[in-house]
N, C-alpha and C positions, 0 to 999 in steps of 0.2 A: 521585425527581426527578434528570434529567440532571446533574452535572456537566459544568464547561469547564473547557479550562485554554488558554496560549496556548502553554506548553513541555510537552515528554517531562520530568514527573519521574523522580528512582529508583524509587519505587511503580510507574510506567508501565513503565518498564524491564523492572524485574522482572516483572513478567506478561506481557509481550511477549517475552521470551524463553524462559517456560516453555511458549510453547503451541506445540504441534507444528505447527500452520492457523491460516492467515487468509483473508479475502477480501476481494478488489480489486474497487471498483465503481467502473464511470464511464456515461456518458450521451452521448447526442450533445444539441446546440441545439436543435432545432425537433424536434416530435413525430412525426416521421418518423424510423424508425431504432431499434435496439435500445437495449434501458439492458443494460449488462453486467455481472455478475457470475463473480469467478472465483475458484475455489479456490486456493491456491496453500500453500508450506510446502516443506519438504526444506532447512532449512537456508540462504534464501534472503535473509532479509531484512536489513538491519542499521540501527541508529542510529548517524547520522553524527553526530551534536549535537542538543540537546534540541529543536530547533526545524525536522531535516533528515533523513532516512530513506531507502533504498534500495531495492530488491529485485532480484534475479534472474528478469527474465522467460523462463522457460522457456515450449520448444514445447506449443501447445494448438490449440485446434481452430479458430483465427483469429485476425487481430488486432484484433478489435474498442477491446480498453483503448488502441492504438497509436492509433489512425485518433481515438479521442475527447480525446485529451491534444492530440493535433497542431489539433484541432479546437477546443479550449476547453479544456484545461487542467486540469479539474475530474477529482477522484479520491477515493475515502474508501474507507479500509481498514479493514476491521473484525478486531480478534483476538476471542474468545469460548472464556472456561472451559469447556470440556468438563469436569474434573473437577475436586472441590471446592466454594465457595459459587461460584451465581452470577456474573458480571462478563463486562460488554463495555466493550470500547475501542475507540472509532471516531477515526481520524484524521483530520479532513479539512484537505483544502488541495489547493496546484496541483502536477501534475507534469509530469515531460518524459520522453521514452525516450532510452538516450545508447545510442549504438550500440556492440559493440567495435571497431570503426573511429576512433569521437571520440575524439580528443586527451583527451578528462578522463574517459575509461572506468577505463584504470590505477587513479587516482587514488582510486575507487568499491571494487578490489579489498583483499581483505586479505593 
Protein backbone atom coordinates (compact mmCIF):
# COMPACT_ATOMS: atom_id res chain seq x y z
CA UNK A 1 0.00 0.00 0.00
CA UNK A 2 1.05 3.62 -0.95
CA UNK A 3 2.36 5.68 1.48
CA UNK A 4 2.03 9.84 1.62
CA UNK A 5 3.79 12.20 3.23
CA UNK A 6 3.24 16.05 2.71
CA UNK A 7 7.44 16.76 3.46
CA UNK A 8 10.86 15.16 2.11
CA UNK A 9 11.85 13.24 5.27
CA UNK A 10 15.59 12.14 5.92
CA UNK A 11 14.49 8.54 4.87
CA UNK A 12 13.43 10.43 1.57
CA UNK A 13 16.52 12.24 1.39
CA UNK A 14 18.60 9.45 1.66
CA UNK A 15 17.36 7.46 -1.15
CA UNK A 16 17.05 10.35 -3.39
CA UNK A 17 20.39 10.79 -3.33
CA UNK A 18 21.61 7.42 -3.61
CA UNK A 19 20.07 6.80 -6.93
CA UNK A 20 21.88 7.62 -9.87
CA UNK A 21 18.03 8.43 -12.23
CA UNK A 22 14.91 9.68 -11.97
CA UNK A 23 12.08 10.64 -14.00
CA UNK A 24 10.18 13.84 -14.75
CA UNK A 25 6.55 13.37 -15.86
CA UNK A 26 4.12 15.93 -16.83
CA UNK A 27 0.87 16.06 -19.10
CA UNK A 28 -0.76 18.81 -21.00
CA UNK A 29 -4.98 19.69 -20.13
CA UNK A 30 -7.07 18.29 -22.58
CA UNK A 31 -6.35 14.93 -24.32
CA UNK A 32 -4.76 16.32 -27.17
CA UNK A 33 -0.96 16.34 -26.82
CA UNK A 34 1.73 14.08 -25.41
CA UNK A 35 1.93 12.98 -21.54
CA UNK A 36 5.81 13.18 -20.99
CA UNK A 37 8.24 11.30 -19.56
CA UNK A 38 12.02 11.92 -19.18
CA UNK A 39 15.01 10.45 -17.87
CA UNK A 40 16.99 12.51 -16.24
CA UNK A 41 20.29 12.14 -13.48
CA UNK A 42 24.04 13.43 -13.84
CA UNK A 43 24.11 15.02 -10.70
CA UNK A 44 21.18 17.33 -11.23
CA UNK A 45 18.73 17.53 -8.79
CA UNK A 46 18.69 18.86 -5.29
CA UNK A 47 16.51 19.45 -2.00
CA UNK A 48 16.02 22.94 -1.32
CA UNK A 49 13.78 22.24 1.94
CA UNK A 50 11.60 19.37 2.76
CA UNK A 51 8.69 20.57 0.98
CA UNK A 52 10.86 22.29 -2.25
CA UNK A 53 13.35 20.52 -4.93
CA UNK A 54 15.08 21.59 -8.06
CA UNK A 55 16.60 20.11 -11.10
CA UNK A 56 18.83 20.88 -13.84
CA UNK A 57 17.15 20.63 -17.06
CA UNK A 58 19.50 19.56 -19.47
CA UNK A 59 19.31 19.44 -23.53
CA UNK A 60 16.87 16.65 -24.80
CA UNK A 61 14.94 15.95 -27.54
CA UNK A 62 12.14 18.87 -26.89
CA UNK A 63 10.56 20.76 -24.61
CA UNK A 64 7.63 19.15 -23.90
CA UNK A 65 7.98 19.18 -19.55
CA UNK A 66 8.64 23.32 -20.30
CA UNK A 67 5.46 23.96 -22.51
CA UNK A 68 3.21 21.49 -19.65
CA UNK A 69 4.48 23.47 -16.47
CA UNK A 70 3.76 26.91 -18.33
CA UNK A 71 0.51 25.14 -19.22
CA UNK A 72 -0.74 23.70 -15.73
CA UNK A 73 1.93 23.37 -13.67
CA UNK A 74 1.56 19.71 -12.87
CA UNK A 75 4.90 17.36 -12.52
CA UNK A 76 5.77 14.02 -10.60
CA UNK A 77 9.11 12.75 -10.34
CA UNK A 78 9.82 9.41 -9.74
CA UNK A 79 13.37 8.09 -8.19
CA UNK A 80 13.31 3.99 -8.28
CA UNK A 81 15.80 1.49 -6.64
CA UNK A 82 17.61 -0.14 -9.20
CA UNK A 83 19.66 -1.96 -6.55
CA UNK A 84 18.84 -3.48 -3.40
CA UNK A 85 15.03 -4.12 -1.85
CA UNK A 86 12.46 -2.68 -3.91
CA UNK A 87 11.29 1.27 -3.36
CA UNK A 88 9.76 4.11 -5.48
CA UNK A 89 9.36 7.62 -4.58
CA UNK A 90 7.01 9.71 -6.44
CA UNK A 91 6.94 13.54 -5.83
CA UNK A 92 4.15 15.22 -6.80
CA UNK A 93 3.40 18.80 -6.97
CA UNK A 94 3.50 21.95 -9.05
CA UNK A 95 6.39 23.37 -10.92
CA UNK A 96 7.98 26.21 -12.96
CA UNK A 97 11.18 26.54 -15.28
CA UNK A 98 13.53 29.53 -14.02
CA UNK A 99 15.60 30.39 -16.64
CA UNK A 100 19.51 31.41 -16.31
CA UNK A 101 18.40 34.70 -17.10
CA UNK A 102 15.79 34.91 -13.83
CA UNK A 103 16.90 37.01 -11.12
CA UNK A 104 16.41 33.76 -8.53
CA UNK A 105 18.27 31.23 -11.06
CA UNK A 106 21.70 32.10 -8.79
CA UNK A 107 19.91 31.49 -5.87
CA UNK A 108 18.89 27.63 -7.18
CA UNK A 109 22.92 27.05 -7.67
CA UNK A 110 25.18 25.61 -5.27
Amino acid sequence: MAKTATSLSDTHAEFIRSQNMFFVGTAPVGARGHINVSPKGMDTFRILNPTAIAYLDLTGSGVETIAHLRENGRIVIMFCAFQGPPNILRLYGRGRSVKPEDVEFPSLQE
